[in-house]
MIFI-298374 format. One line per 5 residues: number of its first residue (from 0); for each residue x, y, z of C-alpha. Coordinates in pm, whole numbers, plus 50000, padded with zeros to 5 digits. Layout:
MIFI-298374
NUM = X Y Z | ... .
This chain:
MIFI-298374
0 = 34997 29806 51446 | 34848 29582 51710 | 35049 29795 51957 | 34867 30107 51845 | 34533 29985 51892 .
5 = 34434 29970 51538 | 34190 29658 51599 | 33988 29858 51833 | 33838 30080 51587 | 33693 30054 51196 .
10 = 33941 30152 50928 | 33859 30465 50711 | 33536 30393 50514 | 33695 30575 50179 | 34033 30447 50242 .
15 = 34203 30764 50151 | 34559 30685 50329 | 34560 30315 50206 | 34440 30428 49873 | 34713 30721 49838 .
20 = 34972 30475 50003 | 34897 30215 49714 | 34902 30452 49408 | 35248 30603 49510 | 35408 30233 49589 .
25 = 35254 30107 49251 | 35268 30428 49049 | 34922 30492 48906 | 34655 30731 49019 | 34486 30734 49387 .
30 = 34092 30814 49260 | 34102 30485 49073 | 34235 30222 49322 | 34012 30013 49509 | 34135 29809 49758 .
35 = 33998 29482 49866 | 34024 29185 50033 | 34304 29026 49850 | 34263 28910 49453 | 33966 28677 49493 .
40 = 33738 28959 49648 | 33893 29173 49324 | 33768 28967 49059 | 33474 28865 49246 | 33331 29222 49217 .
45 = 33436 29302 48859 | 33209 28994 48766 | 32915 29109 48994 | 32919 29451 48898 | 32956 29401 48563 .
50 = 32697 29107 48490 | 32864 28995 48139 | 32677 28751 47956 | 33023 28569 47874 | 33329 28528 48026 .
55 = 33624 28362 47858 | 33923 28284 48030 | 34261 28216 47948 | 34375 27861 48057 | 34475 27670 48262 .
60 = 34391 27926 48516 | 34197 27929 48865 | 33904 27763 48909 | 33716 28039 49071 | 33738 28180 48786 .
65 = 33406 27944 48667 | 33274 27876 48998 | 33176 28223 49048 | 33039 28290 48686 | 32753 28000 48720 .
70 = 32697 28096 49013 | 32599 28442 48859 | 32492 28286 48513 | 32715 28375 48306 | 32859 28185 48024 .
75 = 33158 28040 48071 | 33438 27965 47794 | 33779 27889 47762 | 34092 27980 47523 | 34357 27734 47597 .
80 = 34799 27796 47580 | 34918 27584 47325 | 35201 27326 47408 | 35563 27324 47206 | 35825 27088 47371 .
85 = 35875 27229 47706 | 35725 27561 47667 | 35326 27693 47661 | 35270 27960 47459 | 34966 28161 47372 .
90 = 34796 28288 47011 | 34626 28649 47096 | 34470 28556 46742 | 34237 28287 46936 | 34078 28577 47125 .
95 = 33944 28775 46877 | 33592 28681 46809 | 33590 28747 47204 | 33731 29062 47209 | 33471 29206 46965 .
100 = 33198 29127 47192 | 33107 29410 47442 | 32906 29200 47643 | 33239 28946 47780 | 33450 28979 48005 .
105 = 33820 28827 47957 | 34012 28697 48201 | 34418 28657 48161 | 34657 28613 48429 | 34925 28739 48411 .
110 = 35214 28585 48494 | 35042 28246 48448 | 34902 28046 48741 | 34996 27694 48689 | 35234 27760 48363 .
115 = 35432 28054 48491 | 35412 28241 48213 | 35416 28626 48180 | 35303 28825 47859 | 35473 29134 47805 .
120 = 35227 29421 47863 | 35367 29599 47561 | 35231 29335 47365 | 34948 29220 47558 | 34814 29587 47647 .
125 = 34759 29708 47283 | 34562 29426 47203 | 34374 29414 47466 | 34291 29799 47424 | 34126 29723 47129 .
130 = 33892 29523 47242 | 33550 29601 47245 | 33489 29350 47550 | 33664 29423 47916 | 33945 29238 48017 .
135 = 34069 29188 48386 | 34412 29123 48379 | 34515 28951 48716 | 34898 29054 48812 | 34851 28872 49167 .
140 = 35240 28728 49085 | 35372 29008 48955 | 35570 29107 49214 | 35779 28758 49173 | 35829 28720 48830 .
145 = 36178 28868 48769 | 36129 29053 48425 | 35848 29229 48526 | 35758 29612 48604 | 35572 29601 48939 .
150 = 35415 29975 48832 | 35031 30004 48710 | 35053 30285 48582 | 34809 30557 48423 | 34665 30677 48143 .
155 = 34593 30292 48089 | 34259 30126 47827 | 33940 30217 48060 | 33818 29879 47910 | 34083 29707 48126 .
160 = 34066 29622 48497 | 34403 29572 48656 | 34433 29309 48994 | 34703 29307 49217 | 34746 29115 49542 .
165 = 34985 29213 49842 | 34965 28861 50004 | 35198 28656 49713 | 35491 28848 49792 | 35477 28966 50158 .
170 = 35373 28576 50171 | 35129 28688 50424 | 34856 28496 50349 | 34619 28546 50657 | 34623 28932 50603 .
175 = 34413 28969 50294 | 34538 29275 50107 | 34493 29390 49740 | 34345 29599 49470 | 34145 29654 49155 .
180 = 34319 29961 48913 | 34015 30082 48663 | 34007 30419 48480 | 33683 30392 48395 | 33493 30584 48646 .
185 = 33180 30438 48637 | 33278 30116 48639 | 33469 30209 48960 | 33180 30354 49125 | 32953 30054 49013 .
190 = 33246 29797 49147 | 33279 30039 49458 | 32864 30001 49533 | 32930 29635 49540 | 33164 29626 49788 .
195 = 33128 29547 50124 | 33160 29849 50377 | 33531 29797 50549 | 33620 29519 50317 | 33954 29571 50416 .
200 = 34041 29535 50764 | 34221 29749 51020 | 34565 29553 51058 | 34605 29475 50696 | 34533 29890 50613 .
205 = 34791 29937 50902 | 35032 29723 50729 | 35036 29841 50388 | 35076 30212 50486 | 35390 30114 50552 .
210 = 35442 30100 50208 | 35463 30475 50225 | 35715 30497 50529 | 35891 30205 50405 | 35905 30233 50034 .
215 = 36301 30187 49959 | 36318 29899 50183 | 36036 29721 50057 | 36095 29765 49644 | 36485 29631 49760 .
220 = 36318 29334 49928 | 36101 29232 49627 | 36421 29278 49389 | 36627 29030 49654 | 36336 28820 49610 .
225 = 36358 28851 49242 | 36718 28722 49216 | 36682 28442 49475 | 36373 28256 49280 | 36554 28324 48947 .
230 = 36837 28145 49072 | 36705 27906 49341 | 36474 27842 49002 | 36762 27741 48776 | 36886 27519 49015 .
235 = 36602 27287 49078 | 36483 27305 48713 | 36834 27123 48637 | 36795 26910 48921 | 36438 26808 48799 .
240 = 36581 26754 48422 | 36844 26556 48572 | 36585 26326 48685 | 36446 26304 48325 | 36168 26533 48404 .
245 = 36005 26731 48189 | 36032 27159 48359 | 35861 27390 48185 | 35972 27755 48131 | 35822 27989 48404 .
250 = 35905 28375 48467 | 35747 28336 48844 | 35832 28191 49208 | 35681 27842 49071 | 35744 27575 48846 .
255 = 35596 27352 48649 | 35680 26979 48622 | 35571 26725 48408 | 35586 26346 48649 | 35361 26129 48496 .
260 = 35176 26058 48809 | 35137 26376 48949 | 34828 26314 49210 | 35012 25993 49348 | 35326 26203 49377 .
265 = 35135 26516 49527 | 34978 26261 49801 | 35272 26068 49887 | 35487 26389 49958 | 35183 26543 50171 .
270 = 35235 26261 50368 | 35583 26321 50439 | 35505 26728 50532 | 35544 26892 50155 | 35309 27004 49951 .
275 = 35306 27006 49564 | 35013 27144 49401 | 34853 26811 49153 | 34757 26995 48871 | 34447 26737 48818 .
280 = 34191 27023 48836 | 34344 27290 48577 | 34193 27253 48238 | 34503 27169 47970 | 34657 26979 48181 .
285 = 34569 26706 48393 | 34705 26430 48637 | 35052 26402 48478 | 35173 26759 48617 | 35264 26896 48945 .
290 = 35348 27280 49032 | 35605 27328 49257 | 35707 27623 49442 | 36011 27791 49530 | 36137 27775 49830 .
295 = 36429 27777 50056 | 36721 27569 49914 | 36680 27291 50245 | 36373 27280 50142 | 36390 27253 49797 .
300 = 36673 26957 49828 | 36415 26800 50091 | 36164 26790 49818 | 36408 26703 49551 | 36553 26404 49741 .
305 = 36215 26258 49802 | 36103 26296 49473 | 36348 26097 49317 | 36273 25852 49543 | 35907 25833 49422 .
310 = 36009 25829 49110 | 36226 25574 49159 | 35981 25345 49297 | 35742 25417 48961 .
């Protein structure tokens, strides 16, 4: 890309080739993708351009999430995962007075980010199309999670906004690359006003055409991908139990770990070079959890033997 000069010049203003490049990788129809600057810039827009007066959110979830809603001033509520044993689980049921209000906007991602968890879309999607309310379901892991179907789609609920994100799984995370799927028309071309012009810039376009030329290769990568976090996964979840840990259940390339001092732990092993996310700032959980991230297997012993060293030392 860089070799052909694609920095010297604006990318399409439409985005026709990176448009038609995404819909055939992902399966759903050209006229109602949207690219963007990766997830953040996806979700960002649905909540300008559609101005609810309440957003609920499934959580714990990201943080942005309520940032950007008072900013905007928009109500801001939560429906929490329950807790049983070593597992979070979640109660459509406790969405429903949201789901008959037109005027919200829910928020579920999906799989999880902290808990890992991923809903089945053919029970999550029939709900949700019932709704009277719009839902943005953010899929920015789906890619990773091994028991999921990376296609969007068509003929999907036009009350339901669909966000993927490139950067998780190319784990290219200075090219900012996704998309917003919406089959409501003029919701698209409300979202699509919003935006700003060339949003999307000329090397991460280049790159994801190759989705196009490079199809096969790249759908066989994410599937080797699959199988190494499902297994690398097991691995360091029975490690982790070994060390009397509690791992919760997770269907993506991270896991979640219950330490007991989980913002100690996170700042001691930044100190020695790894990074654990403290899940202090999530709502549900708190200081006691850490999410950890799958990784190559030196790595993951590297973080596993200095682990149980902190833990040793209480």
């Amino acid at each position: 890309c860089v070799r052909n000069r694609v920095l010297d010049k604006y990318p399409d203003y439409s985005y026709r080739d990176l448009r038609r490049a995404l819909a055939r990788f992902y399966r759903c129809r050209e006229e109602n993708v949207l690219p963007t600057a990766g997830a953040g810039e996806a979700v960002n827009l649905t909540l300008i351009a559609v101005r609810p007066r309440t957003v609920v959110v499934l959580e714990p979830s990201y943080g942005e999430y309520e940032d950007v809603s008072h900013v905007l001033g928009i109500e801001y509520r939560s429906v929490f995962y329950r807790r049983d044993g070593s597992r979070f689980y979640l109660d459509l049921s406790h969405l429903d007075e949201a789901c008959l209000d037109e005027d919200t906007l829910i928020i579920v991602t999906n799989p999880n980010n902290p808990l890992g968890i991923y809903i089945d879309k053919n029970l999550l999607i029939p709900y949700l199309s019932r709704c009277r309310a719009r839902v943005l379901v953010d899929e920015a892991y789906i890619e990773l999670c091994s028991r999921c179907s990376i296609e969007v789609g068509h003929d999907l609920p036009k009350n339901i906004i669909f966000v993927r994100s490139l950067t998780k799984w190319l784990s290219l995370p200075g090219i900012r690359l996704g998309f917003l799927y919406t089959e409501d028309d003029e919701l698209y071309r409300k979202i699509d006003i919003v935006r700003q012009p060339w949003n999307v810039n000329s090397l991460a376009e280049c790159l994801a055409l190759g989705l196009v030329e490079y199809e096969n290769e790249f759908k066989r990568f994410i599937e080797y991908s699959r199988r190494y976090i499902e297994n690398e996964k097991k691995r360091v979840s029975r490690k982790l139990i070994d060390m009397g840990l509690t791992v919760f259940e997770s269907d993506t390339n991270f896991i979640l770990v219950e330490v007991g001092g989980g913002d100690r732990i996170s700042r001691d092993l930044r100190k020695k070079g790894i990074a654990v996310r403290s899940c202090t700032s999530f709502k549900g959980l708190g200081p006691s959890f850490i999410r950890m991230a799958i990784r190559q297997a030196k790595e993951n012993d590297e973080l596993l033997d200095i682990l149980s060293k902190e833990i040793a030392l209480g």
